[in-house]
Structures are given as C-alpha cells and as structure tokens.
N, C-alpha and C positions, 0 to 999 in steps of 0.2 A: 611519629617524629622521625625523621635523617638527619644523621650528621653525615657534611664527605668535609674529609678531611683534606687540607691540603695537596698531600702525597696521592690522594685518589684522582684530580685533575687531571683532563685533556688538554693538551696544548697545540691549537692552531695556529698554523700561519695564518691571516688573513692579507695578504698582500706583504711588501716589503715593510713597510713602517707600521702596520697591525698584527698583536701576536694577541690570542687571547687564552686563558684558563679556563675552561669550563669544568664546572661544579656537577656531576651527572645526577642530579637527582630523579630521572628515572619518572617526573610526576608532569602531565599534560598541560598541569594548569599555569606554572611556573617554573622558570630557570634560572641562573645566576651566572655571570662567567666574571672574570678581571681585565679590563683590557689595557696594556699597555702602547701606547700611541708615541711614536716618533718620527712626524711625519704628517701626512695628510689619506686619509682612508676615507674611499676610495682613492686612487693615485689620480685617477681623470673620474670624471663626471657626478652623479651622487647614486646612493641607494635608497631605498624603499621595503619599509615590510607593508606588506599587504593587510595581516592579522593581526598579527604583535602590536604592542604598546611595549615601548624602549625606556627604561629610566636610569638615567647614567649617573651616578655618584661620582667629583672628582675627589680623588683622594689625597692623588699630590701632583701638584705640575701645573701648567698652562696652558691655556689653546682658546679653543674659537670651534664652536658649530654653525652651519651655515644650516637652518630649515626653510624651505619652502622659499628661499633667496633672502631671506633675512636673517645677518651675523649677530651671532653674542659671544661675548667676551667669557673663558671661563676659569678659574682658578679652584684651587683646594677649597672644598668645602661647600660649592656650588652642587645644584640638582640640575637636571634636563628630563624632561619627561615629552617622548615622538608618540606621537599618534600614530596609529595606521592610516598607511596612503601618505606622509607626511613627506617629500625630498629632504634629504641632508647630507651633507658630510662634514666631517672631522677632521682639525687641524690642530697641528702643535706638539707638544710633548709632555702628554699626561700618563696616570695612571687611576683608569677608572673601574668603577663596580657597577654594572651591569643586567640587572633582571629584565626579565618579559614576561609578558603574560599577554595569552597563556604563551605557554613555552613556546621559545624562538625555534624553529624550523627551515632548513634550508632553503626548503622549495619556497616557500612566503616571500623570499626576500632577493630583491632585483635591484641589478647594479642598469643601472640608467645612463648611456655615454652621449654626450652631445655631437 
C-alpha cells in the first residue's frame, strides 16, 4: 500500500492555464495528478499520449474536451477516459483527477501544432 499525502505533491506548470499536482507514487503501472484548468491546454493545437490511457474525473468546474475532433460538453461529476494515440485538448475551467496507466511519462506524450 502508499499513501502520498497532499503536502508530498509536485506541482507543474503545464502551460499558462494548466497547473497540475502530481501524486509521486513511485509505481510504473499507475499515476495520479490533480489538474486544474483555466483556460485551454494545450494553448494552440492538441496532445497525444502514445502509451497511456487518460482518465479525467471532473471534480468541480466546466469545459469541453475536444478528442479526435469531436467535442463534449463536461461538468462536475463527469468521467473521460483517452486512449492512446487518441488527439485532444482541453478547454474551460475545471478541476480534475487524473490517472494513467501505466504511468504517464514525458517522453509518451506529444503536443501536435497545426
């Protein structure tokens, strides 16, 4: 079993309107972060995980994911779950929860600009 606690988080910038927490659990198979969205992430064009599977919990807020060029509407209380290889981006102002599997990794994941 791990617990990380709060106070144990990383906190990334991920562009201007994406910050996120990450949870260091330390384990390959799975990760967790929080992400809070104010704005549109990526700023221009979408991203891509190559390996990962994304599954976004909203927690509280509003927005819109765009996958593979088809939008959904999202509010509190909503799931999303990205495949790999899957285009998307994020828009609005939420506060999400975040795993992957197996764990999200830098290199995997490509910002795509038109």
């Amino acid at each position: 079993m791990k617990i990380i606690l709060k106070n144990q988080t990383k906190k990334f910038q991920n562009g201007k309107n994406c910050t996120a927490w990450e949870y260091p659990l330390k384990d390959k198979d799975v990760n967790g972060a929080v992400i809070e969205l104010n704005g549109r992430y990526p700023e221009t064009g979408e991203v891509v995980n190559q390996v990962c599977k994304e599954l976004a919990y909203v927690i509280k807020g509003k927005g819109k994911v765009i996958v593979n060029n088809q939008e959904f509407n999202l509010s509190s209380g909503d799931l999303v779950l990205i495949d790999p290889r899957e285009k998307y981006y994020w828009e609005g102002k939420m506060v999400m929860f975040v795993p992957c599997v197996p764990a999200w990794y830098p290199e995997q994941h490509q910002t795509i600009q038109y």
